[in-house]
C-alpha positions in Angstrom: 106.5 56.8 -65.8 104.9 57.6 -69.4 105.6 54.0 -70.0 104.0 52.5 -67.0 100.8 54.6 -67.5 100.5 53.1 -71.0 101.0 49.7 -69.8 98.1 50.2 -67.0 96.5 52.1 -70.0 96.4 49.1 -72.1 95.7 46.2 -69.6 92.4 48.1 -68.7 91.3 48.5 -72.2 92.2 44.9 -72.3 90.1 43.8 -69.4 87.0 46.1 -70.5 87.6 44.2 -74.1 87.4 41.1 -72.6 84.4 42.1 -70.1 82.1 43.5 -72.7 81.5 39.7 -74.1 81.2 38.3 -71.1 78.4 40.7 -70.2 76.8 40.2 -73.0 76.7 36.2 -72.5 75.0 37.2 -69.1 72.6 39.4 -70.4 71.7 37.2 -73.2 71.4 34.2 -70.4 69.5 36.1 -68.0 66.9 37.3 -71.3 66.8 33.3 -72.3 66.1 32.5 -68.2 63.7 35.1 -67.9 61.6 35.3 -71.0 58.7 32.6 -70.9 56.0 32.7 -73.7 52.5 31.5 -73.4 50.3 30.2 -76.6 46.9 32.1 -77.4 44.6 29.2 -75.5 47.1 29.5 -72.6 47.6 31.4 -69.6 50.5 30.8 -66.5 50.0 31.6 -63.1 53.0 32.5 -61.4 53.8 31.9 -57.7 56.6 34.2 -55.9 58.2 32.7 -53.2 54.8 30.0 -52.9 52.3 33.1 -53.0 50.6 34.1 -55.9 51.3 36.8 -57.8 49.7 37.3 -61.4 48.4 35.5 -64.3 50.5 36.0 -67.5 50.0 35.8 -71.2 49.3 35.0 -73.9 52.6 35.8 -75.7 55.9 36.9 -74.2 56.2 37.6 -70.3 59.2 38.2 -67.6 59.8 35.0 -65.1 62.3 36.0 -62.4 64.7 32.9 -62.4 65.1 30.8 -58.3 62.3 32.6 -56.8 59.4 32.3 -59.3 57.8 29.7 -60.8 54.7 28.9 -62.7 52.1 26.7 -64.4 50.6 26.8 -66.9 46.6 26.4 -67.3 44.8 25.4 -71.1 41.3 28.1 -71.5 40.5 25.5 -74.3 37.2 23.5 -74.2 38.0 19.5 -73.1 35.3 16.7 -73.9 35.8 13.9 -71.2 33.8 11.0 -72.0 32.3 9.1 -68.8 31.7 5.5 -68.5 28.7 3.8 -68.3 27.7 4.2 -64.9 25.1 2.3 -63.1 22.0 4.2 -61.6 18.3 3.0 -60.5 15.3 4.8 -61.9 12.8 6.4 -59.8 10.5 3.5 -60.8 13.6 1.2 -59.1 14.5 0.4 -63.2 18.2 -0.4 -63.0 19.8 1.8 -66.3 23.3 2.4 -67.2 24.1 5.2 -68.7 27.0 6.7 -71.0 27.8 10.8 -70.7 30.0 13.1 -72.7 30.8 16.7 -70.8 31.8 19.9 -72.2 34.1 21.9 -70.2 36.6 25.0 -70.1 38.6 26.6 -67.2 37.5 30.5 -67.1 39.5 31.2 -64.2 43.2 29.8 -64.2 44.0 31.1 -61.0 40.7 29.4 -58.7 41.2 26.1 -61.4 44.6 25.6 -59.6 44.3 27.2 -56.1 40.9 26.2 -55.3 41.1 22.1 -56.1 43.6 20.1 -56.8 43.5 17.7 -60.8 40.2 19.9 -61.8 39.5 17.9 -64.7 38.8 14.8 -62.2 36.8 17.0 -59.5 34.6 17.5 -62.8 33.8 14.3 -63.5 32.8 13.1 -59.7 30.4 16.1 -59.6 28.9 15.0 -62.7 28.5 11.2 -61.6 26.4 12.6 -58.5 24.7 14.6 -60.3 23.6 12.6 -62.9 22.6 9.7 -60.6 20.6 12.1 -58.3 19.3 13.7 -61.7 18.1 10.1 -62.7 17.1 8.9 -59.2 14.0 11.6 -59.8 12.9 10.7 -62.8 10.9 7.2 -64.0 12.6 5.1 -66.8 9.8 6.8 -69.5 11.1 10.2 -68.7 14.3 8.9 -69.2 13.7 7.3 -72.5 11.7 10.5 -73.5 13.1 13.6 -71.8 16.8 13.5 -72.6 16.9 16.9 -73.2 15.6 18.0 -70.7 17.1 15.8 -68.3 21.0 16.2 -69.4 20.2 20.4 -68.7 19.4 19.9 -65.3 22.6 17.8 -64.9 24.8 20.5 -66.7 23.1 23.5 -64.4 23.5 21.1 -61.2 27.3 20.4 -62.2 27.9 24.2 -63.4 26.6 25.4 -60.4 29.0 23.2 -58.4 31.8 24.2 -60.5 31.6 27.9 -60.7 33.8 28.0 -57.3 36.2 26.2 -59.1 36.6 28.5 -62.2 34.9 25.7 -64.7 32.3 26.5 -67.3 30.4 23.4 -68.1 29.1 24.2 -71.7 27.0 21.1 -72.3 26.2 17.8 -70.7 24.6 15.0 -73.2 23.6 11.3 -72.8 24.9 9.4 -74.7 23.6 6.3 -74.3 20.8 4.2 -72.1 21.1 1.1 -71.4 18.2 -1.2 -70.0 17.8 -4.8 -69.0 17.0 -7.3 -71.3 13.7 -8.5 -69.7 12.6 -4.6 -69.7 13.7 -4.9 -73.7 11.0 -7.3 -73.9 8.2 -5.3 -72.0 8.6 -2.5 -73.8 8.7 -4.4 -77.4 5.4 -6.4 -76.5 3.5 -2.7 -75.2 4.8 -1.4 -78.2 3.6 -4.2 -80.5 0.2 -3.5 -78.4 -0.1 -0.2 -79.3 0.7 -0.5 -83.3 -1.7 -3.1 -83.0 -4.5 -0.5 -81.2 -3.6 2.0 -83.3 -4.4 -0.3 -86.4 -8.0 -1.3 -85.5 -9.2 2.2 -84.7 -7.4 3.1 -88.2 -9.8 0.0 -89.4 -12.9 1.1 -87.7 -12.9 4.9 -88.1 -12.2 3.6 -92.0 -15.3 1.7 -91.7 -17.1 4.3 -90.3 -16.6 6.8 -93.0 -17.6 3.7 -95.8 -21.0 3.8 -93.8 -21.5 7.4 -94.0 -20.6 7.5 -97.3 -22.8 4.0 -98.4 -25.9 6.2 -96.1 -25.0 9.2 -97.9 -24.8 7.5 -101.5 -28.3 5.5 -100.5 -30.3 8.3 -99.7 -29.3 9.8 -102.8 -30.6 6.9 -104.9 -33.7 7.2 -103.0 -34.3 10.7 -104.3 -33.8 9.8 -107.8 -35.1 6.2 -108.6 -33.3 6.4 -112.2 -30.0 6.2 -110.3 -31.0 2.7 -108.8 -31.3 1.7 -112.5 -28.0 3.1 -113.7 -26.1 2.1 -110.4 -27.3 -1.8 -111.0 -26.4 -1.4 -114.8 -23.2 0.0 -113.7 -22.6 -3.2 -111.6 -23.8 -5.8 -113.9 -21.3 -4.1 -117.1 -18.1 -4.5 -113.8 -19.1 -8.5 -113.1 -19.3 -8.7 -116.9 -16.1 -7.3 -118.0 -14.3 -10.4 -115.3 -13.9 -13.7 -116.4 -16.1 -15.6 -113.7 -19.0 -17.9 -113.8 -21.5 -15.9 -111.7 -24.9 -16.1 -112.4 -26.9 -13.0 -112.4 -30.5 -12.7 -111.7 -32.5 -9.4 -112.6 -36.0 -8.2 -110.9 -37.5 -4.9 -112.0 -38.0 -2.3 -109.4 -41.4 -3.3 -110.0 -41.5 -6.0 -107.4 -39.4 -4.5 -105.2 -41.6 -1.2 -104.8 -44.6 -3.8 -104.6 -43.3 -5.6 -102.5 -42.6 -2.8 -99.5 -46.1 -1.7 -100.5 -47.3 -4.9 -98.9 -45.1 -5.1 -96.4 -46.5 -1.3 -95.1 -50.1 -2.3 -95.9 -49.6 -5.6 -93.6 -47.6 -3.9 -90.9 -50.5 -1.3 -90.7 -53.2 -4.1 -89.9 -51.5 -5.8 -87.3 -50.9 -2.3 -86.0 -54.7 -1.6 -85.9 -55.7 -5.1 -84.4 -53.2 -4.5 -81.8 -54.7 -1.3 -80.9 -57.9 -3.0 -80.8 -56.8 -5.4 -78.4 -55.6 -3.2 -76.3 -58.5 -0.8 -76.0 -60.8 -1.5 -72.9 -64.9 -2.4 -73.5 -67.1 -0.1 -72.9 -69.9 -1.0 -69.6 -73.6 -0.2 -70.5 -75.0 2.2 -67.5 -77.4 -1.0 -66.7 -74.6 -3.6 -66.3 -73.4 -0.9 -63.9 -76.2 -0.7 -61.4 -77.3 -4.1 -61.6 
């Protein structure tokens, strides 16, 4: 009987020997089954049976092998470049215009429940938007308010989002495209408007030489001695150039005489006009008679 004891003894040590290993392998299988890691910029949302249950990571996190499953969602910002799409202007311009968007998923669980391929839902929402954005606006605004313009697309396609659990950080044109025959307006009106800008430059330059020549010639008329050294000045500038102009002096002399006369004869006719014009005076005679 001590014998067969020992026997049973040793086949059950032998069988837990053998077991331990084999346990082992299933716990080590079960861990590798389980054990699910998720990067820093990632998160998994885990379904139960097809409900939801919880959003895991980052890092290391349990996944219950046959009845849960998950998938996995990217927090990181994506730029998704749109094609140029064809609008019409509120000034019926036809434009086509290129757009880069900005966007991150803040919610992993509403990004995957609430619509399905959210990257695409994105996009569409920004197309209408940005041809109703465009459809208010008149082809200047356009050219000049870009700015302005691609904020009110990215708060119109944020605020259609947000159920969604998207953030979109920034909407920007990119590029605007116009017709060729519009090209060609807009050259000619700018050509126009150099060309304006460049006579008022010309005559507000020639205004200030007259103020200045007034200005100078009142001056000279204070002090006749500058009349002299300003005509010296001129005849030692024609002298010093190689030219064959002929110069020919009169003293101030004349000149001064020569307004003198002009006055004195401008009086007289002034007089014999108002000779003229005064009315003869009827004796008190002529009057009865």
């Amino acid at each position: 009987m001590a014998s067969f004891a020992g026997h049973r003894a040793r086949q059950h040590n032998g069988c837990a020997m053998l077991a331990l290993p084999f346990l082992a392998f299933v716990i080590v299988l079960g861990l590798v089954l389980c054990v699910r890691i998720a990067a820093q910029y990632q998160r998994a949302v885990i379904f139960r049976l097809g409900r939801y249950q919880r959003i895991a990571g980052p890092g290391a996190y349990l996944l219950l092998p046959f009845i849960e499953w998950q998938q996995t969602v990217d927090l990181r910002t994506k730029t998704t470049a749109v094609d140029a799409q064809e609008t019409i202007t509120r000034d019926n311009v036809p434009i086509k215009i290129n757009a880069v968007i900005w966007q991150r998923v803040v919610d992993p669980k509403r990004a995957l429940i609430e619509v399905a391929n959210v990257d695409n839902a994105v996009i569409q929402v920004a197309l209408t938007t940005l041809r109703s954005v465009i459809g208010q606006h008149t082809l200047d605004d356009v050219l000049k308010e870009q700015e302005m313009i691609s904020r009110r697309i990215e708060e119109g396609t944020d605020a259609a989002t947000e159920p969604w659990g998207v953030k979109v950080e920034r909407v920007q044109m990119k590029n605007v495209e116009i017709p060729e025959s519009m090209q060609r307006a807009m050259a000619q009106e700018a050509e126009a408007l150099r060309e304006k800008r460049a006579r008022q430059i010309k005559a507000e330059a020639e205004l200030d030489a007259a103020n200045l020549l007034r200005q100078a010639a009142e001056t000279i008329m204070q002090s006749p001695a500058g009349l002299e050294l300003r005509r010296m000045q001129m005849i030692t500038e024609v002298g010093a150039e190689q030219n064959t102009m002929t110069i020919v002096m009169m003293p101030s002399e004349f000149v001064s005489m020569a307004r003198g006369i002009g006055d004195a004869l401008g009086k007289r006719a002034d007089a014999k006009d108002a000779a003229q014009a005064k009315p003869a005076r009827v004796s008190p005679e002529h009057r009865n008679g």
